[in-house]
mmCIF file of the N, C-alpha and C atoms, coordinates in Angstrom:
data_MODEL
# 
_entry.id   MODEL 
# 
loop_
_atom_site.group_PDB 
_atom_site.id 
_atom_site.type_symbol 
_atom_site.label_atom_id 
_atom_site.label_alt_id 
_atom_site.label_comp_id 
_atom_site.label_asym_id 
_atom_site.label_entity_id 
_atom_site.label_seq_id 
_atom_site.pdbx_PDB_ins_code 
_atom_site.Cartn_x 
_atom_site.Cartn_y 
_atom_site.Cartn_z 
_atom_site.occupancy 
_atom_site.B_iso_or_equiv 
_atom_site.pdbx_formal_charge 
_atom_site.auth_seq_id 
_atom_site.auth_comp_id 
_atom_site.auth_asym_id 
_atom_site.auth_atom_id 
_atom_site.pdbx_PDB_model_num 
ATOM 1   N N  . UNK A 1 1  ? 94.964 76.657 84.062  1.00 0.00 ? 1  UNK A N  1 
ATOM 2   C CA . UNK A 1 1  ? 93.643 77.266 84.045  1.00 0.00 ? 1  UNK A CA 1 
ATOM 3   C C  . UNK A 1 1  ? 92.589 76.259 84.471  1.00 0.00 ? 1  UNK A C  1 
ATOM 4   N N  . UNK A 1 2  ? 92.692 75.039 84.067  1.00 0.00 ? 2  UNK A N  1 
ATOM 5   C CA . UNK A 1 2  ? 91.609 73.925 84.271  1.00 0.00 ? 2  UNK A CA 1 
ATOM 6   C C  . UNK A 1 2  ? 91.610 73.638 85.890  1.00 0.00 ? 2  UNK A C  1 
ATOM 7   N N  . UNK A 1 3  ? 92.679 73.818 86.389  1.00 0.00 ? 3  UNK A N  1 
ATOM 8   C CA . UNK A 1 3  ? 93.289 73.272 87.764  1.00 0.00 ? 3  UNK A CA 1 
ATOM 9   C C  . UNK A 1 3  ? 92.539 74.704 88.655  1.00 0.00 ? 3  UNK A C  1 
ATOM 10  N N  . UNK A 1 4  ? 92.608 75.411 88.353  1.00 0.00 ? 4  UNK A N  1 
ATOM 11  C CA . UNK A 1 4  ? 92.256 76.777 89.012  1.00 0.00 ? 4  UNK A CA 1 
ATOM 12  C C  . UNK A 1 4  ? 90.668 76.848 89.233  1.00 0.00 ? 4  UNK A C  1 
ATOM 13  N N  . UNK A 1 5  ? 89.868 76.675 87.544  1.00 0.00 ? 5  UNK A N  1 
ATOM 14  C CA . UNK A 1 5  ? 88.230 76.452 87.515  1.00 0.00 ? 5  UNK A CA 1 
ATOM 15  C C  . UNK A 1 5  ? 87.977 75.531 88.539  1.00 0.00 ? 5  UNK A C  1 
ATOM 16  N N  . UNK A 1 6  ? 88.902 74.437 88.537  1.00 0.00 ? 6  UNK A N  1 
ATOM 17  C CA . UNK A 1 6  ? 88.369 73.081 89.072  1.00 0.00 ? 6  UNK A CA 1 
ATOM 18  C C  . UNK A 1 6  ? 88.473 73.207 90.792  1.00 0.00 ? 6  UNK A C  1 
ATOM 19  N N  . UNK A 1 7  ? 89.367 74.001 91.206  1.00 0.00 ? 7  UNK A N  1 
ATOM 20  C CA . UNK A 1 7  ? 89.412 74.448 92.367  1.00 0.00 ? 7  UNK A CA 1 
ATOM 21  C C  . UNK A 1 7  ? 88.451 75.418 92.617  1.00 0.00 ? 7  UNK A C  1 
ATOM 22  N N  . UNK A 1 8  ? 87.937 76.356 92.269  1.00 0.00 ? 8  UNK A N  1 
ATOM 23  C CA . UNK A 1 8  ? 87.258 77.059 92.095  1.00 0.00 ? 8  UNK A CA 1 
ATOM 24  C C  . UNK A 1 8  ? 85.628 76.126 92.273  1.00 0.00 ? 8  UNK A C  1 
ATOM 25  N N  . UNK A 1 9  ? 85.529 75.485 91.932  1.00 0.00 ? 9  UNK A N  1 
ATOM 26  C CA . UNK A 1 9  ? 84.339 74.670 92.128  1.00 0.00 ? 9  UNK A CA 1 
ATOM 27  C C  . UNK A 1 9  ? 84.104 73.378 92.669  1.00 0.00 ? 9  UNK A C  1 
ATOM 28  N N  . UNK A 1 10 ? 85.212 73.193 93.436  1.00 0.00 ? 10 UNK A N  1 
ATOM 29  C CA . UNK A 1 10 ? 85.360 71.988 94.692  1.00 0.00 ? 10 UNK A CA 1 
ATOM 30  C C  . UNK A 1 10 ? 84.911 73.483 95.570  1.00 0.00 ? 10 UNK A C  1 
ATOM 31  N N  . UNK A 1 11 ? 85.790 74.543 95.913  1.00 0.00 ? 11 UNK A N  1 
ATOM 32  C CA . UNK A 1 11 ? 85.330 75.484 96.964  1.00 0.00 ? 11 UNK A CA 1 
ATOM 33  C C  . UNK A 1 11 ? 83.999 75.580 97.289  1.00 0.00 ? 11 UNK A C  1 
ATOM 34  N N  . UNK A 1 12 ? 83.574 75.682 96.159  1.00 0.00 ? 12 UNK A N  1 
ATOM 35  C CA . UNK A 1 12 ? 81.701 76.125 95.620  1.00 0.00 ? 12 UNK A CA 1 
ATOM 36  C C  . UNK A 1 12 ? 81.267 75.224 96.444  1.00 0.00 ? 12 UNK A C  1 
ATOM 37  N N  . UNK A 1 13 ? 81.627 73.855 96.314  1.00 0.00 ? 13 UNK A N  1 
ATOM 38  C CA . UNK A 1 13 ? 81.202 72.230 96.318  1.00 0.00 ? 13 UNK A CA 1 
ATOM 39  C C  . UNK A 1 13 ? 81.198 72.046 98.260  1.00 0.00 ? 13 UNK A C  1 
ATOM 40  N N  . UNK A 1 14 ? 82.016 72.278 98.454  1.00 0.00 ? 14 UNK A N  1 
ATOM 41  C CA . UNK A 1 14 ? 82.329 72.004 99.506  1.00 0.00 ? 14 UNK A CA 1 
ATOM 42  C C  . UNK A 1 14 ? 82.024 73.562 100.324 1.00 0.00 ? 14 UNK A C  1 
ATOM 43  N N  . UNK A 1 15 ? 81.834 74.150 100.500 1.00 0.00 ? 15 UNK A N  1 
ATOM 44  C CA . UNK A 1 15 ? 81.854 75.166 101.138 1.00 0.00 ? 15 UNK A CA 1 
ATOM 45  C C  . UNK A 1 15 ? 80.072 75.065 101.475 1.00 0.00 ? 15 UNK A C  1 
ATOM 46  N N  . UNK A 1 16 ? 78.963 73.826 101.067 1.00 0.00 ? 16 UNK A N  1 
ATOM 47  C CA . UNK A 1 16 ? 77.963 73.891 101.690 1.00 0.00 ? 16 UNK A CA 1 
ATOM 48  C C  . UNK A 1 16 ? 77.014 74.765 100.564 1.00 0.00 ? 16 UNK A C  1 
ATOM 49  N N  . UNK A 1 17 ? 77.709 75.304 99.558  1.00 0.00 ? 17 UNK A N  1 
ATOM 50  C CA . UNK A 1 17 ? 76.428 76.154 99.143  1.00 0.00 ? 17 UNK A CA 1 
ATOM 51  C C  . UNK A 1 17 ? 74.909 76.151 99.158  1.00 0.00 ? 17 UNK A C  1 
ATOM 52  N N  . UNK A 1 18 ? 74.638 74.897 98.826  1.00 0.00 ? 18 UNK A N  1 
ATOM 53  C CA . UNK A 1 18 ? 73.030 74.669 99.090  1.00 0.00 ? 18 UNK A CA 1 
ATOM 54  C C  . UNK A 1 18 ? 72.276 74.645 100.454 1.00 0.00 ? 18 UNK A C  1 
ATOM 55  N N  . UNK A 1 19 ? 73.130 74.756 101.795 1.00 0.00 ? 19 UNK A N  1 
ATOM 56  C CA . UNK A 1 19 ? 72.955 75.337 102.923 1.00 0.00 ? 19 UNK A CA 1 
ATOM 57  C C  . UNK A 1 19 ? 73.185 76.985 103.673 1.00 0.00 ? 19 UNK A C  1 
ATOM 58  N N  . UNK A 1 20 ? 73.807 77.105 102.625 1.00 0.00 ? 20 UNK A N  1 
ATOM 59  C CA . UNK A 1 20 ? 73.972 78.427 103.176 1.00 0.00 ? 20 UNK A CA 1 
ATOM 60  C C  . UNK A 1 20 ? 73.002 79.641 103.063 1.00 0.00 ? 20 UNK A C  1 
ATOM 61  N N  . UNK A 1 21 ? 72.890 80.703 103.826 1.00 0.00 ? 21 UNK A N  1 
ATOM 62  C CA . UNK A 1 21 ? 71.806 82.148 103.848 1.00 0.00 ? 21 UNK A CA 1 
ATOM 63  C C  . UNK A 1 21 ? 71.813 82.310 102.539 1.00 0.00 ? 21 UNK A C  1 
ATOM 64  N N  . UNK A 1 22 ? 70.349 82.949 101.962 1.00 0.00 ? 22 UNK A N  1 
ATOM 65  C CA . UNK A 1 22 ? 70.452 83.574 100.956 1.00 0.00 ? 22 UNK A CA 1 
ATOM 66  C C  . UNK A 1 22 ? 71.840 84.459 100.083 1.00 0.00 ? 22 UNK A C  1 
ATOM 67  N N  . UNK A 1 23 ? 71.827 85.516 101.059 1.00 0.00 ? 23 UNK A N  1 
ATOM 68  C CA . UNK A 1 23 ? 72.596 86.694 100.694 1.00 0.00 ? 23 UNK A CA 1 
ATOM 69  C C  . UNK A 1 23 ? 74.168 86.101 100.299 1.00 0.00 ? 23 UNK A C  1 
ATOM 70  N N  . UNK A 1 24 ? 74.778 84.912 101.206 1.00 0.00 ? 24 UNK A N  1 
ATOM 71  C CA . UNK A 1 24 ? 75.921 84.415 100.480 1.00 0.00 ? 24 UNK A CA 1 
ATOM 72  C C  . UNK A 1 24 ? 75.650 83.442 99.784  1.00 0.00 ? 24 UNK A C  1 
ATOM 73  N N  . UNK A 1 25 ? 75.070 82.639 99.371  1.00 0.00 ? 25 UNK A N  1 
ATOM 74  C CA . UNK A 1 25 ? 74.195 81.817 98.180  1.00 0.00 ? 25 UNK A CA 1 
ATOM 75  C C  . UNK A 1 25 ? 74.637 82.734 97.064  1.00 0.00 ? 25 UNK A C  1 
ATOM 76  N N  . UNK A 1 26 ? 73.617 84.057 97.260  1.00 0.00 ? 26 UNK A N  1 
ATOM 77  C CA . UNK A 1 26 ? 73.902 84.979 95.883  1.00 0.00 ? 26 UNK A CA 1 
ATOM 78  C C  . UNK A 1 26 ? 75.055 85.225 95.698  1.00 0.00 ? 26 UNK A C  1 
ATOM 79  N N  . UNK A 1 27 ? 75.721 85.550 96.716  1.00 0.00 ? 27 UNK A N  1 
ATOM 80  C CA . UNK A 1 27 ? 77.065 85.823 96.377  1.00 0.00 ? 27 UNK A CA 1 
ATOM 81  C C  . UNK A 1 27 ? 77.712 84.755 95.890  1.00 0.00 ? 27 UNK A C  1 
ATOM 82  N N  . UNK A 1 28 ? 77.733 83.703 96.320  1.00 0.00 ? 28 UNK A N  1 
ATOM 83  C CA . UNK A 1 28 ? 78.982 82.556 95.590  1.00 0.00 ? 28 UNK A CA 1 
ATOM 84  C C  . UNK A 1 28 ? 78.117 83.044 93.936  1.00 0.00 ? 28 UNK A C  1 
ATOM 85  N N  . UNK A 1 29 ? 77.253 82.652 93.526  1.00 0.00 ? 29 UNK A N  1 
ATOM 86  C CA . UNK A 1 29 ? 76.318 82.184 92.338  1.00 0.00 ? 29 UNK A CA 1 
ATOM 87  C C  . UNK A 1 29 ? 76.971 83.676 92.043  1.00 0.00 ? 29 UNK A C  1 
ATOM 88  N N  . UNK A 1 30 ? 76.937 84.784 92.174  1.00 0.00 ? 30 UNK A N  1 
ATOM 89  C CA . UNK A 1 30 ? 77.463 86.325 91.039  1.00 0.00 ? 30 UNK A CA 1 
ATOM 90  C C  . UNK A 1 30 ? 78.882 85.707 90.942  1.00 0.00 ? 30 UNK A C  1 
ATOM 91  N N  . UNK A 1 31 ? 79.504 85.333 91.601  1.00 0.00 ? 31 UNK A N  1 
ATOM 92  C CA . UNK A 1 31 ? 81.164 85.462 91.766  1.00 0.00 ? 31 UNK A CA 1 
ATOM 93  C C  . UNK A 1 31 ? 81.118 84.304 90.832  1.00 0.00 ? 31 UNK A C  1 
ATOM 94  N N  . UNK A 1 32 ? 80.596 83.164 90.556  1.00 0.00 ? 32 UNK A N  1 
ATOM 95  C CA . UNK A 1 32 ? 80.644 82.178 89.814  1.00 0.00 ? 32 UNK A CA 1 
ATOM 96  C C  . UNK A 1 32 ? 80.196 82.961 88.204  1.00 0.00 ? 32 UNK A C  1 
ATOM 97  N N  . UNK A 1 33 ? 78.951 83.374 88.134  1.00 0.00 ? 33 UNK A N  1 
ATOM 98  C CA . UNK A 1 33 ? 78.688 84.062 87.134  1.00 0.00 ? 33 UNK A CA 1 
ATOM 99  C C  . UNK A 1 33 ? 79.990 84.948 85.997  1.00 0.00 ? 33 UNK A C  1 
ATOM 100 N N  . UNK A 1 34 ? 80.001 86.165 87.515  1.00 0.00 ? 34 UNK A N  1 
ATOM 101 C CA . UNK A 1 34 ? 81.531 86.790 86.710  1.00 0.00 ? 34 UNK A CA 1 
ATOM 102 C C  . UNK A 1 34 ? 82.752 86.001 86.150  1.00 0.00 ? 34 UNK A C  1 
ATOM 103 N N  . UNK A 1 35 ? 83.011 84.918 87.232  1.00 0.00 ? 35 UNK A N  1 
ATOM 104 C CA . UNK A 1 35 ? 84.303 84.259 86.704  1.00 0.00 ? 35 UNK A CA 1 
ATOM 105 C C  . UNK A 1 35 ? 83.496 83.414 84.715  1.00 0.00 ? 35 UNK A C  1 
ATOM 106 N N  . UNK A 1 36 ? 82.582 82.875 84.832  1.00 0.00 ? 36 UNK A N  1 
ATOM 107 C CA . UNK A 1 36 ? 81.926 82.596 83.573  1.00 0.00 ? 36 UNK A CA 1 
ATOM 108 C C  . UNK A 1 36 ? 82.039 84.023 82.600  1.00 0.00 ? 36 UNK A C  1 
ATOM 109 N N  . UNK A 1 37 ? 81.593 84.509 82.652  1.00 0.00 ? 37 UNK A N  1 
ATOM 110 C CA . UNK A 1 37 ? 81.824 85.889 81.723  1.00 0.00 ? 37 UNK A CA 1 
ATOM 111 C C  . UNK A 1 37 ? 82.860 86.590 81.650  1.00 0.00 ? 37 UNK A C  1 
ATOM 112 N N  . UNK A 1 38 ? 84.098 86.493 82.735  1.00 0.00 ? 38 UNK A N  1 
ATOM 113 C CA . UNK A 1 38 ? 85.644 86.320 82.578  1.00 0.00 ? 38 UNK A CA 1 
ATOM 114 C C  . UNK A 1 38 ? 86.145 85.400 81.252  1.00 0.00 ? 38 UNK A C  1 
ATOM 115 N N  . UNK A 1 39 ? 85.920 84.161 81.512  1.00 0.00 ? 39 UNK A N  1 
ATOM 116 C CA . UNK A 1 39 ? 86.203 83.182 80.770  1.00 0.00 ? 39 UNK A CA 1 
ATOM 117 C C  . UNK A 1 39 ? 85.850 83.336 79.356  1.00 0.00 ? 39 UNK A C  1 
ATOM 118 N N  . UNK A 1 40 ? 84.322 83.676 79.315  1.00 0.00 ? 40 UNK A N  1 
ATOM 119 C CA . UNK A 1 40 ? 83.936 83.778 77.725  1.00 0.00 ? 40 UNK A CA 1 
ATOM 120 C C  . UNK A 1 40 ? 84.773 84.731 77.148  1.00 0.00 ? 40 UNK A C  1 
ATOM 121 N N  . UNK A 1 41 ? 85.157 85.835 78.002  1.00 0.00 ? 41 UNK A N  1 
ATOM 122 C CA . UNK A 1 41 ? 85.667 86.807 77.145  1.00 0.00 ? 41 UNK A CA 1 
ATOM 123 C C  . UNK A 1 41 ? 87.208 86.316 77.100  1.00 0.00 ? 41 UNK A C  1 
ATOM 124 N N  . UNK A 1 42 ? 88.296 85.647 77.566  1.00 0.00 ? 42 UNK A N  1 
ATOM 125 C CA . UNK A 1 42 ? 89.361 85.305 77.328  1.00 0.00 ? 42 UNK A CA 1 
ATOM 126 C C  . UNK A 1 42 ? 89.023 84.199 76.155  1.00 0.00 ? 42 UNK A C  1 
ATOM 127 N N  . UNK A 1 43 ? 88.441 83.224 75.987  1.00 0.00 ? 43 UNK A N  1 
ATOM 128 C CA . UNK A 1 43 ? 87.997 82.599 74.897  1.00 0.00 ? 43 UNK A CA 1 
ATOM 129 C C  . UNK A 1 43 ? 87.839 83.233 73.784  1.00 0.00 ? 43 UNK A C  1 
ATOM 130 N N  . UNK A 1 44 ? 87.173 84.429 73.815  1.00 0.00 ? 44 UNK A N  1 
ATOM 131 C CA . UNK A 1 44 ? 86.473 84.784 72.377  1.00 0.00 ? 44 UNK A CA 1 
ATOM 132 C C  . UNK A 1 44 ? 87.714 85.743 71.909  1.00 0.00 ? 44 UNK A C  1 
ATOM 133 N N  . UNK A 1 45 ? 88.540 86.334 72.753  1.00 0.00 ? 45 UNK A N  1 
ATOM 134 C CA . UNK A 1 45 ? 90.335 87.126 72.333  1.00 0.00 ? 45 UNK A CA 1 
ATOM 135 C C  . UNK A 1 45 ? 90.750 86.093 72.289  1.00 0.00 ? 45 UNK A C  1 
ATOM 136 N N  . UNK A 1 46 ? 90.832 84.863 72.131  1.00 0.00 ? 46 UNK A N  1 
ATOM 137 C CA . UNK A 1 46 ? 92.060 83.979 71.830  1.00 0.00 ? 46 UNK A CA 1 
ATOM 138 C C  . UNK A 1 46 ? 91.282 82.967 70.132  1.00 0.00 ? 46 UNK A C  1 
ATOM 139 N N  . UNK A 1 47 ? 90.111 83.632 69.748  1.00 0.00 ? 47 UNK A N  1 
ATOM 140 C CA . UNK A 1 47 ? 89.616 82.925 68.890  1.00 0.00 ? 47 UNK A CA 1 
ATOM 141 C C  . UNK A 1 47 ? 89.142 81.425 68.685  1.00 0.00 ? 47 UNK A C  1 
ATOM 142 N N  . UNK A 1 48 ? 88.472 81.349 70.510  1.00 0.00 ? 48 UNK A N  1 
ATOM 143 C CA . UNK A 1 48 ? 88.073 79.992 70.242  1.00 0.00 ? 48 UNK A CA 1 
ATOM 144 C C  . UNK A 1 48 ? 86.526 80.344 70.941  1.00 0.00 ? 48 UNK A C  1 
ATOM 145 N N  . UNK A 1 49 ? 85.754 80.452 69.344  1.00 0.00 ? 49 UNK A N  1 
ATOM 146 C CA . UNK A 1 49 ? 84.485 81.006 69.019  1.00 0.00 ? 49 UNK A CA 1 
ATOM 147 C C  . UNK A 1 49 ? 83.185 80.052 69.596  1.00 0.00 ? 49 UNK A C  1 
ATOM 148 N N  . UNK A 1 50 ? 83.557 78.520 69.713  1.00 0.00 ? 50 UNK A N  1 
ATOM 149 C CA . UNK A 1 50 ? 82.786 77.678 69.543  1.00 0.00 ? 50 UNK A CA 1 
ATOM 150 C C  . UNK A 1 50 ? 82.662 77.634 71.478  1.00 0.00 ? 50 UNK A C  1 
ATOM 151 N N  . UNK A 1 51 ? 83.941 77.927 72.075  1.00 0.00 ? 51 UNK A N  1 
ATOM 152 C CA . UNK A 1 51 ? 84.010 77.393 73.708  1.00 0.00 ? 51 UNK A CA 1 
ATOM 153 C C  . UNK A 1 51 ? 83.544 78.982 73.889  1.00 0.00 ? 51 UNK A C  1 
ATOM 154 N N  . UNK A 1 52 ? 83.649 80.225 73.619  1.00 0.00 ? 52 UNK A N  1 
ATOM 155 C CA . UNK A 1 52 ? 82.884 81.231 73.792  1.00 0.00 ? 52 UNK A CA 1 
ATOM 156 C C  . UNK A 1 52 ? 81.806 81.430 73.953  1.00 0.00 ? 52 UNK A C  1 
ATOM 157 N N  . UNK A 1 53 ? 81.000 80.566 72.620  1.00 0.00 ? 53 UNK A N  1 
ATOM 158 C CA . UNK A 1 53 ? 79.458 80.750 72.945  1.00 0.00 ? 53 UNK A CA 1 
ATOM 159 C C  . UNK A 1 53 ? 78.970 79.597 74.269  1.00 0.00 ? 53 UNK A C  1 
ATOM 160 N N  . UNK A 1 54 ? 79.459 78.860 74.534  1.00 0.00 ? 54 UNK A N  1 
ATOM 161 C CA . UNK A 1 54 ? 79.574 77.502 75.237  1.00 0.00 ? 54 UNK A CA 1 
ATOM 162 C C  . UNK A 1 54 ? 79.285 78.475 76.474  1.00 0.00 ? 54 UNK A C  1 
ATOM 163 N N  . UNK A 1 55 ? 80.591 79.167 76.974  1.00 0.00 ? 55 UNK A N  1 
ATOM 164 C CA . UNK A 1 55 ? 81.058 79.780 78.305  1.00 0.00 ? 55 UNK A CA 1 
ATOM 165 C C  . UNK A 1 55 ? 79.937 81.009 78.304  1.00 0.00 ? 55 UNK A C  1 
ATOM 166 N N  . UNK A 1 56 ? 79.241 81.611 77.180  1.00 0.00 ? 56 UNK A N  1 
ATOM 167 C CA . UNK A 1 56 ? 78.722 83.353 76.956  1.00 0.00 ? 56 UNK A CA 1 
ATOM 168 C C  . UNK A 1 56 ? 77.500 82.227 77.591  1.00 0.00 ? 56 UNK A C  1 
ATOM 169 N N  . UNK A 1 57 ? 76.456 81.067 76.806  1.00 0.00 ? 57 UNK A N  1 
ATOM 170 C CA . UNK A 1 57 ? 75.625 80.513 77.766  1.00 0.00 ? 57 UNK A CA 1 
ATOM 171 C C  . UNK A 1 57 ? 75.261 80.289 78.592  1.00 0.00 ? 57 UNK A C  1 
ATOM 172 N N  . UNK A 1 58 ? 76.874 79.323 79.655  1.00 0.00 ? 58 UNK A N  1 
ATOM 173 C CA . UNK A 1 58 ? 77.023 79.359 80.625  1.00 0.00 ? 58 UNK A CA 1 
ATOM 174 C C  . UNK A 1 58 ? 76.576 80.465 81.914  1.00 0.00 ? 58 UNK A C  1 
ATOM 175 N N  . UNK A 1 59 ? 77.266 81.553 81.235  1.00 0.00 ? 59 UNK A N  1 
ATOM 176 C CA . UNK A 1 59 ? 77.475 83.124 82.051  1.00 0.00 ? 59 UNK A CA 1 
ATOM 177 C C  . UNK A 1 59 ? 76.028 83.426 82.049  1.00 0.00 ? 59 UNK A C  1 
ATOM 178 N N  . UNK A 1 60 ? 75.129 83.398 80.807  1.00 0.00 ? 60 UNK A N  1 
ATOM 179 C CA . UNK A 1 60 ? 73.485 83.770 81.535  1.00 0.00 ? 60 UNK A CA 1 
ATOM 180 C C  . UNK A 1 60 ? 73.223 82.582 81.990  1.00 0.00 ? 60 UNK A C  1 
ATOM 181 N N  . UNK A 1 61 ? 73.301 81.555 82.345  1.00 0.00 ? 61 UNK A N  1 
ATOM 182 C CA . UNK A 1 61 ? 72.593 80.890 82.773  1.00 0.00 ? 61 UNK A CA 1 
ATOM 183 C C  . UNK A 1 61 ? 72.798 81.058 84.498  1.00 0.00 ? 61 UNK A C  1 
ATOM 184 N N  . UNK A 1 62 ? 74.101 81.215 84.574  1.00 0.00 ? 62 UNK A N  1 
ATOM 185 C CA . UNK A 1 62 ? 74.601 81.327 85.678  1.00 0.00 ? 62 UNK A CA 1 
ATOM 186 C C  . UNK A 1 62 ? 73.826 82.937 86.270  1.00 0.00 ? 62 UNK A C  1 
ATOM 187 N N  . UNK A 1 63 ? 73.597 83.666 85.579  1.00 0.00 ? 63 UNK A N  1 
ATOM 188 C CA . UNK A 1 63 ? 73.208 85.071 86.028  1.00 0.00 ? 63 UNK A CA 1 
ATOM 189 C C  . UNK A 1 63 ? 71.269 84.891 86.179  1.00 0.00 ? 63 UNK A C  1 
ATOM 190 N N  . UNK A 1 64 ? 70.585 84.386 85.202  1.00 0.00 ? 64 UNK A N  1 
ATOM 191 C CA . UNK A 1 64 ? 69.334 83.965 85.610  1.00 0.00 ? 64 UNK A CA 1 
ATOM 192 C C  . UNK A 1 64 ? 69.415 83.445 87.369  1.00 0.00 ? 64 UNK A C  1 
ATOM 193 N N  . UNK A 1 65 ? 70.237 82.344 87.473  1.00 0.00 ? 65 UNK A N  1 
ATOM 194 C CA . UNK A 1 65 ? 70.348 81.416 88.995  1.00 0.00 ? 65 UNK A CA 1 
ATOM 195 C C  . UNK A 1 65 ? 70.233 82.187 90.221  1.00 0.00 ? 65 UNK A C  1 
ATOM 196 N N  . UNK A 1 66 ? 71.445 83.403 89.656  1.00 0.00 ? 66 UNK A N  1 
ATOM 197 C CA . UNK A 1 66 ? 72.059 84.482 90.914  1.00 0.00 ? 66 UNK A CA 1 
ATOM 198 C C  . UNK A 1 66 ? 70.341 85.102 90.801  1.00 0.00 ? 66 UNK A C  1 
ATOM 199 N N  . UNK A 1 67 ? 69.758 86.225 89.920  1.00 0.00 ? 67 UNK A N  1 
ATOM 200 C CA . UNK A 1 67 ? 68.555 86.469 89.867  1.00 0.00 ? 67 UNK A CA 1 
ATOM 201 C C  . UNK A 1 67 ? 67.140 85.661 90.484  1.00 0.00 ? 67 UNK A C  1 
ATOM 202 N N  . UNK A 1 68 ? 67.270 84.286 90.100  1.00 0.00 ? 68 UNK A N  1 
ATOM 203 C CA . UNK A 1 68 ? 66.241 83.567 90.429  1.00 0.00 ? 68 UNK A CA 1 
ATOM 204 C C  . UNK A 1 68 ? 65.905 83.415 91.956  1.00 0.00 ? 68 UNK A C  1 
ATOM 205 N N  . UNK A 1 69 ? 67.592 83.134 92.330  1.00 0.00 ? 69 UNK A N  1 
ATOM 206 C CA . UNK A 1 69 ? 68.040 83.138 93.778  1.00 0.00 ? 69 UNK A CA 1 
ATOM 207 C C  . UNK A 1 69 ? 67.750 84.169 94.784  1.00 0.00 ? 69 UNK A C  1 
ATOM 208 N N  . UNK A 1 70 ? 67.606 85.411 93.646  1.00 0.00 ? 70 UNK A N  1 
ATOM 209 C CA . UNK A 1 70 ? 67.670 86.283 94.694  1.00 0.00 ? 70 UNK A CA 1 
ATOM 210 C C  . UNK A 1 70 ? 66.520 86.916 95.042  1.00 0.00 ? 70 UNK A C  1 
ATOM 211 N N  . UNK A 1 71 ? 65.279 86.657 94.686  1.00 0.00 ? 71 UNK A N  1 
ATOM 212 C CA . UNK A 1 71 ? 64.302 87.090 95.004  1.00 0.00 ? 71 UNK A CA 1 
ATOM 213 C C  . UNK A 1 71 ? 63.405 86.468 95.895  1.00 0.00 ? 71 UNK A C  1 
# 
């Protein structure tokens, strides 16, 4: 799972995001978002309450960005 996130955000990393058009900007930043609110919710079914609220943070913070971004 760590190997997967972590790939998951070399892609992000490398794929230029902070150059790229708006409209795929937003898009990486939702797709990042969802995978965050994926996560919280496999965390919080496996009873690890403390990396839930950690990841549930994460996920708005990440969803403000996509929002902020997108206007």
């Amino acid at each position: 799972m760590a190997g997967m996130i972590s790939g998951v955000m070399d892609d992000l990393h490398n794929s230029g995001l902070s150059g790229r058009a708006g409209g795929e900007r937003r898009d990486h930043l939702e797709y990042l978002a969802d995978l965050l609110g994926e996560l919280q919710q496999m965390a919080e079914r496996e009873g690890c309450h403390k990396l839930s609220r950690m990841l549930a943070i994460s996920h708005a913070e990440a969803q403000r960005e996509t929002h902020r971004r997108g206007t």
